[in-house]
NUSEBA-261829 format. One line per field, with one value per residue (C-alpha): residue number from 1; residue in three letters; x, y, z. Coordinates in Angstrom, 1 decimal, padded with zeros to 4 digits. Example, Ala and Ser with C-alpha at 12.3 -4.5 7.8 and 13.67 -1.06 7.14 Angstrom:
<pts>
num	[1; 2]
residu	[ALA; SER]
x	[012.3; 013.7]
y	[-004.5; -001.1]
z	[007.8; 007.1]
</pts>
This chain:
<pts>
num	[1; 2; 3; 4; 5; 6; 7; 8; 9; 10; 11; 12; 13; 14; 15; 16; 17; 18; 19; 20; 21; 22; 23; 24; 25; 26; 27; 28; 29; 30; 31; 32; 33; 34; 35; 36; 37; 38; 39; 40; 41; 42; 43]
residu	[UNK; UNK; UNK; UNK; UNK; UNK; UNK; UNK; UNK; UNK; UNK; UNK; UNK; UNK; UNK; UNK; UNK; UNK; UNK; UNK; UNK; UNK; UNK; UNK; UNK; UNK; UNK; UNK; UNK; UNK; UNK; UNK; UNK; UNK; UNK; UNK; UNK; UNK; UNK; UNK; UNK; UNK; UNK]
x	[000.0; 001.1; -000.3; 001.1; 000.6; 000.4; 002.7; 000.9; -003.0; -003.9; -004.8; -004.3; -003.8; -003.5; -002.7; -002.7; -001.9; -005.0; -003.7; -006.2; -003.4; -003.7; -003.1; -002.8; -004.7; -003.5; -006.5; -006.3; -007.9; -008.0; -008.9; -009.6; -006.3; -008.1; -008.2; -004.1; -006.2; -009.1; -007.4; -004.9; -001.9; -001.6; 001.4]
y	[000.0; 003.6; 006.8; 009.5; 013.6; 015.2; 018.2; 020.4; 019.7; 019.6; 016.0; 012.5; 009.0; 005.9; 002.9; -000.9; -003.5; -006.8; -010.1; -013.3; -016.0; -015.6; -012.3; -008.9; -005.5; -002.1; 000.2; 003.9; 006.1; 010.1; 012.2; 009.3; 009.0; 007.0; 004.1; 003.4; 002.6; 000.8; -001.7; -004.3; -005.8; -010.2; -011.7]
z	[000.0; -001.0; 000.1; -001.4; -001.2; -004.6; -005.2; -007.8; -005.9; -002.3; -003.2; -001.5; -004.0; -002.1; -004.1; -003.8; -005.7; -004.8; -005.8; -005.9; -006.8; -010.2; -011.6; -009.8; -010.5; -009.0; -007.3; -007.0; -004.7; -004.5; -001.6; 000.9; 003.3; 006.0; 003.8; 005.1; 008.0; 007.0; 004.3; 006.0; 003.8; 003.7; 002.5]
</pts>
C-alpha cells in the first residue's frame, strides 16, 4: 500500500496492488487517506 501527497494539488492518491493467486490489479484512490487505516496488507 502507498499513500502519497500530490505536489501540484492539495490531493491525497492511495494505491494498492490486490492479488487473488492468479493475476494482480492495481486500485487507486483520491482524496480518501483513512483508507491506510481501514485496508490491511496479507502476504
Amino acid at each position: 500500500m502507498q499513500v502519497i501527497r500530490a505536489k501540484t494539488k492539495k490531493m491525497t492518491i492511495c494505491k494498492v496492488i490486490v492479488n487473488d493467486g492468479t493475476d494482480y490489479c492495481e486500485i487507486t484512490w483520491y482524496n480518501q487517506p483513512y483508507l491506510k487505516e481501514q485496508l490491511k496488507v496479507r502476504k
